[in-house]
Steps between C-alpha positions, in 0.01 A plus 500: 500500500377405811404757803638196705796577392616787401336587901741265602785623289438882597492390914868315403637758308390768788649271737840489346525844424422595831826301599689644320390905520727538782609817383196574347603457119157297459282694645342566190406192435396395850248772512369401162469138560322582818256726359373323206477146749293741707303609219445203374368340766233751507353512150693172366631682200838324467613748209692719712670151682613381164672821426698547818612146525642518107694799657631317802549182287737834289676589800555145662662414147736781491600425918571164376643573244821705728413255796433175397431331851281804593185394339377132461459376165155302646393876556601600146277173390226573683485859375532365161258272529214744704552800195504150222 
């Protein structure tokens, strides 16, 4: 589990979620992700990062799940792979 990585992960996740909360369905998770990044960088706990990108990795399965083509399977990887 590397800080790396799952950092990397959490900024990609945020990044597609932000996208796609046009209508604000993700907001949720947008706020999350941007908190614990924040906290993070400030006491480099990555606890709370590993948590909220399992739940986005959660929520990006499910949208791809009804929308195939709205969420890149190298995303779904690289979640995967950060929370391995």
């Amino acid at each position: 589990m590397s800080e790396v990585k799952i950092v990397a992960a959490a900024e990609a996740a945020l990044t597609k979620l932000t996208s796609l909360n046009k209508k604000g369905e993700y907001e949720k998770q947008v706020n999350d992700l941007q908190w614990v990044l924040a906290s993070f960088k400030n006491d480099g706990n990555p606890e709370g990062v590993f948590e909220k990108v399992a739940e986005a990795q959660t929520v990006l399965a499910d949208l791809k799940a009804q929308k195939p083509r709205s969420v890149a399977k190298k995303l779904m990887d690289q979640l995967t792979e950060a929370l391995a």
